[in-house]
Backbone bond lengths (Angstrom), bond angles and torsions (degrees), N, CA, C in turn:
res aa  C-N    CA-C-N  psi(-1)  N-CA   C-N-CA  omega(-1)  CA-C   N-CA-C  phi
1 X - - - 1.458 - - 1.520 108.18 -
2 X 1.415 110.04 117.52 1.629 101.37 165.26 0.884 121.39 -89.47
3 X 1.586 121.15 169.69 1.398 129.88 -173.96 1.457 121.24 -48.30
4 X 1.122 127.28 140.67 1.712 122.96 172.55 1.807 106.13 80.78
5 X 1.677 114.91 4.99 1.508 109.20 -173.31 1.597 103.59 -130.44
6 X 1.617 95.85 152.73 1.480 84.32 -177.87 1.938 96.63 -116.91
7 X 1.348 108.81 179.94 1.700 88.96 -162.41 1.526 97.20 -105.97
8 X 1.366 109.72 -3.37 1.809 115.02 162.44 1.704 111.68 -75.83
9 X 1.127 111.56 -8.33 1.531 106.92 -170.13 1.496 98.64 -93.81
10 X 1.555 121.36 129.76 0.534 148.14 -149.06 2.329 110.54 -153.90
11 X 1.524 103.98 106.09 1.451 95.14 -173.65 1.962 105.89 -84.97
12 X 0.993 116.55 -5.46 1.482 107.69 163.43 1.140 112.41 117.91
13 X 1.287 158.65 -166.59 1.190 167.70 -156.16 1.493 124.32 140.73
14 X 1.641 113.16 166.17 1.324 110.33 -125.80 1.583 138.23 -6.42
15 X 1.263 121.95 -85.09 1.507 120.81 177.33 1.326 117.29 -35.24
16 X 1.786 119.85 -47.48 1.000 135.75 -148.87 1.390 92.62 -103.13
17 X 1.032 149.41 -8.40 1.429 162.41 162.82 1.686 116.23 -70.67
18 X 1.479 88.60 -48.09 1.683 103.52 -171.21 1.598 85.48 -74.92
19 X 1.486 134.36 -43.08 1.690 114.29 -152.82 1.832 85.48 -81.06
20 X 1.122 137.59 -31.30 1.183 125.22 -167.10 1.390 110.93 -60.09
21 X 1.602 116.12 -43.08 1.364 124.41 -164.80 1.562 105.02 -63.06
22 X 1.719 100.35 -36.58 1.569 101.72 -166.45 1.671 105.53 -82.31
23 X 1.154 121.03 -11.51 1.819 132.96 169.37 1.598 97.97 -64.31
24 X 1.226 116.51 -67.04 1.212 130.43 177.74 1.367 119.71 -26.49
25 X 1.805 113.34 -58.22 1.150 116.56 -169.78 1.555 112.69 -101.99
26 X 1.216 123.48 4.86 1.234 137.46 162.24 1.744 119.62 -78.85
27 X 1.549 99.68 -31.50 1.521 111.97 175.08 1.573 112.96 -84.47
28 X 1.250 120.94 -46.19 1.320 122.76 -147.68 1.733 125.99 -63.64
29 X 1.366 101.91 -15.11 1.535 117.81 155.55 1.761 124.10 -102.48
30 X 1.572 98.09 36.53 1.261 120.59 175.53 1.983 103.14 -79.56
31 X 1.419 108.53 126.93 1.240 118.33 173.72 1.626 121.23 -75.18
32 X 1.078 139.86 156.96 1.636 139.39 176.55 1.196 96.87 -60.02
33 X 1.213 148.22 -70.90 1.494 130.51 164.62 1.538 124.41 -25.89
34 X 0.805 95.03 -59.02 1.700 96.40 -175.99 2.018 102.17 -55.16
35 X 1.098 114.81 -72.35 1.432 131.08 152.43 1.840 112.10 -18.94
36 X 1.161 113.75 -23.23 1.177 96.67 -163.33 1.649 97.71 -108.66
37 X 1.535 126.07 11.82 1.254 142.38 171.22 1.612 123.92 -88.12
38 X 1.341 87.32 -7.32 1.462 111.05 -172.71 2.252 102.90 -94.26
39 X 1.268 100.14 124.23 1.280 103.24 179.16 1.984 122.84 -69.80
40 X 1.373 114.42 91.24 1.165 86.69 -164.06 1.751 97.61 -101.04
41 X 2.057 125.47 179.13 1.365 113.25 -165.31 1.567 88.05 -146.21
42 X 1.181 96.98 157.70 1.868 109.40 179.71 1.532 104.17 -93.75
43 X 1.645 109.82 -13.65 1.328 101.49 -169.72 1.364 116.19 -58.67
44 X 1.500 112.55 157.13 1.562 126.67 175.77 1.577 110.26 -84.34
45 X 1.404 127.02 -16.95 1.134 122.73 169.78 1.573 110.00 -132.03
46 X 1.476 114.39 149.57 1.511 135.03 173.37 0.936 128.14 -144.80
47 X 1.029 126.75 116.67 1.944 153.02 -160.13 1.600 91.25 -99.58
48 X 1.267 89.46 125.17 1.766 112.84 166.53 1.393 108.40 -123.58
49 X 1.140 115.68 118.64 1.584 115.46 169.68 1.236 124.46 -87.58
50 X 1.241 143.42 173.30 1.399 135.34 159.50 1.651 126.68 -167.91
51 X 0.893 171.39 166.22 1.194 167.94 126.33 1.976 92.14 48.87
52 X 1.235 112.16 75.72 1.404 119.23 174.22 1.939 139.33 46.11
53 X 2.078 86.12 6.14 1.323 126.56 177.12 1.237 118.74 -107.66
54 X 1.313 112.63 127.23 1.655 120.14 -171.24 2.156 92.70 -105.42
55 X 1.117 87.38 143.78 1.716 99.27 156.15 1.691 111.58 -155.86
56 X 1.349 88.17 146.83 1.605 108.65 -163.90 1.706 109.96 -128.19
57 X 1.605 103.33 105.53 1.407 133.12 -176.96 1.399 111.86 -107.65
58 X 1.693 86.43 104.64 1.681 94.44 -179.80 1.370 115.53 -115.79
59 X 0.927 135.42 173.86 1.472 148.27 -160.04 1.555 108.70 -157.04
60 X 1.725 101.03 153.99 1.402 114.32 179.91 1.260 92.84 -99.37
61 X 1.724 103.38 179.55 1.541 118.86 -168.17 1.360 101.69 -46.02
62 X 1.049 130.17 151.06 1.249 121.51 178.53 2.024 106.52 -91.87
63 X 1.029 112.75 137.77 1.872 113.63 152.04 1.520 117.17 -148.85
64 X 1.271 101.05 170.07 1.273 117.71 -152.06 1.055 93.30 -48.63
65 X 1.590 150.95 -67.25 1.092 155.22 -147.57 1.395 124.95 -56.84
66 X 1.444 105.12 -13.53 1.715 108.60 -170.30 1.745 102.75 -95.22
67 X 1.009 111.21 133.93 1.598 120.57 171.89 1.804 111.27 -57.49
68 X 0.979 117.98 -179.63 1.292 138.46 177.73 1.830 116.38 -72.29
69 X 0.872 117.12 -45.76 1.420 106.13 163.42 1.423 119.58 -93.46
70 X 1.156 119.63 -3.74 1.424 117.93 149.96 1.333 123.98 -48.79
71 X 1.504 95.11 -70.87 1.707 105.80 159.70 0.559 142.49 -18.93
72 X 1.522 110.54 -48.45 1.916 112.90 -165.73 1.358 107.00 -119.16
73 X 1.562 139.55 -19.93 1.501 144.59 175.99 1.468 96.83 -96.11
């Protein structure tokens, strides 16, 4: 495991690859307004529920330097 990764994190593949790409490019000419509708949290832990399954995505302190799936897996 390297630094800043966890070995459950995982960015997705095929299906789940293809909906990311298309999130991606649907967002990326997103304005600070638009962006700013979006709930974001400082917390260190976040509970996702789903179909009677919990998963729990935690993160270290956060700083500038860490990318986006660092962050959040």
């Amino acid at each position: 495991m390297s630094s800043g990764t966890w070995p459950w994190c995982t960015l997705g593949s095929g299906t789940v690859a293809a909906q990311m790409l298309l999130w991606a490019q649907d967002h990326v000419t997103w304005t600070m307004q638009q962006w700013s509708t979006i709930p974001f949290t400082d917390e260190s832990r976040v509970i996702v529920a789903g179909a009677g399954e919990g998963s729990v995505m935690q993160r270290s302190t956060w700083s500038p330097g860490l990318g986006l799936a660092e962050d959040v897996c």
